[in-house]
Steps between C-alpha positions, in 0.01 A plus 500: 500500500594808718241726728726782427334838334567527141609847430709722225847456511639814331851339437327237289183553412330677152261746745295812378389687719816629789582133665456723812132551436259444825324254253659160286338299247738161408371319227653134365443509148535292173507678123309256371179439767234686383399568876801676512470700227144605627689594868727702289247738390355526858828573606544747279123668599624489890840674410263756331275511822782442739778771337819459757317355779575178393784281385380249265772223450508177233675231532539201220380202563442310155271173494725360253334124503212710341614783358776453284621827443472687807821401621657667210289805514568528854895513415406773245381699724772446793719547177340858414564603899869505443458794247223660761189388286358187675165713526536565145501159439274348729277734410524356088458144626237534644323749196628203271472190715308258223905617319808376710657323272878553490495752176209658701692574748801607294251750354349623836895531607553738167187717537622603856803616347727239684856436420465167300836381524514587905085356513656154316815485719296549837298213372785259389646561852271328717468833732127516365436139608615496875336852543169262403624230693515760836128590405383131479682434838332749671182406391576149563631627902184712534270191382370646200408226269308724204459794304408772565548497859506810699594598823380839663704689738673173575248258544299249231231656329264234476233694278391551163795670276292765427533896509202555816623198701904614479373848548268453844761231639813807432249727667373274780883418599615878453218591760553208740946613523334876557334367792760367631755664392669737760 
């Protein structure tokens, strides 16, 4: 485990929100945890609140040993980012989350209006997969151990994953770099 700030990488990272933006919101997240899929919507609500003062960022990190197809789903998704749709897709998994089962995803892939034979060749070459791998290494360096687990501006967020918490703790850390800020 590292005492290093967790914060967007642009060359890597899925961000909305300018990966410049005075604020960041990293999440660790898993298709198939219903936590997760609850911090998706509040995500969603503090992009709403937020607009381009914040960078919110997910990376995979499936819980495999218990849920079985999160791994997969994850891959979908990294799949769907080398057509520029991972939002898209992430997005679907998470609206369809009890569904992500390989023909689910298949279908998800198809109502995005991916390339099927470039979305199945992505998958088959193992490019998906390590992109995963980089995401569960990361969380494994930064001593994250479940999902969801957020980081604010750098640091943990040890808080509830919920819309009023996120939002004060962005505020509070926006106000304390103005102060100090030069």
């Amino acid at each position: 485990m590292t005492t290093e700030p967790v914060l967007p990488n642009a060359s890597r990272d899925h961000c909305r929100g300018p990966p410049t933006a005075k604020l960041s919101l990293i999440e660790y997240t898993d298709y198939e945890s219903e936590p997760c899929a609850e911090a998706h919507w509040v995500l969603k609500k503090l992009e709403e609140e937020l607009g381009d003062e914040v960078c919110v960022v997910v990376r995979n990190l499936p819980l495999s040993m218990i849920h079985p197809n999160a791994q997969a789903a994850a891959e979908a998704a990294e799949a769907a980012d080398a057509q520029g749709k991972f939002w898209l897709m992430h997005d679907r998994l998470f609206e369809h989350q009890d569904q992500l089962e390989t023909a689910h995803l298949e279908k998800y892939a198809r109502e995005i209006s991916l390339d099927m034979a470039t979305f199945d060749r992505d998958l088959r070459s193992g490019a998906p997969a390590r992109r995963v791998a980089e995401d569960v290494a990361s969380a494994q360096h930064h001593g994250v151990r479940g999902t969801p687990t957020f980081f604010v501006n750098g640091t943990p967020f040890l808080g509830p994953g919920e819309f009023l918490p996120l939002l004060k703790a962005l505020r509070g850390s926006a106000a304390d770099h103005d102060r100090f800020d030069p």
